[in-house]
N, C-alpha and C positions, 0 to 999 in steps of 0.2 A: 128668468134669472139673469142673461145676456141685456135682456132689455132694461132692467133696475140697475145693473152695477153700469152700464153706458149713460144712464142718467144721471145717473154718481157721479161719473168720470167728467162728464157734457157742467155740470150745476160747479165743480170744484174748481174746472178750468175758468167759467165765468165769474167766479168769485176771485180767484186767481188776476185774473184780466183786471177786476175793478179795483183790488188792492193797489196791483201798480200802477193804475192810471189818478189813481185818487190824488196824492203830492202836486201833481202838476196839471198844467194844461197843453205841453208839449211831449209826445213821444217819440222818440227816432227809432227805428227800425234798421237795420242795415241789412244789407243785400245778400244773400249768402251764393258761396260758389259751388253750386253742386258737383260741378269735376272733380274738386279739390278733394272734397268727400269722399268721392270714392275712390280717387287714388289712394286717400288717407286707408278707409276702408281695408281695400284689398293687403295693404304692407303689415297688417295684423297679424300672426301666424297662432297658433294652439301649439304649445310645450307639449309632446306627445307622453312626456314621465307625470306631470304634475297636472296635466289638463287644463292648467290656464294660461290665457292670453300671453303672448311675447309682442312688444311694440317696440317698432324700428322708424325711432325718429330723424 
């Protein structure tokens, strides 16, 4: 069952991938900052009345 639905996931993304590349013959990618993340990350806190997410931008 793991193994089917990962083949799902694995066939969707590469269809995925060739829609977007289809338009052109240039793709930019940009660099991402993994630090930034997780600082970003950690500053998320849980509303302890309502259960969801608080973001402190």
């Amino acid at each position: 069952m793991h193994r089917k639905a990962a083949e799902s996931r694995k066939y969707a993304h590469n269809e995925e991938v060739n829609r977007l590349r289809s338009p052109g013959d240039e793709f930019i990618i940009e660099q991402m900052d993994i630090k930034a993340l997780q600082k970003k990350a950690k500053e998320a806190t849980i509303n302890e009345k309502t259960g969801k997410f608080n973001h402190r931008f």
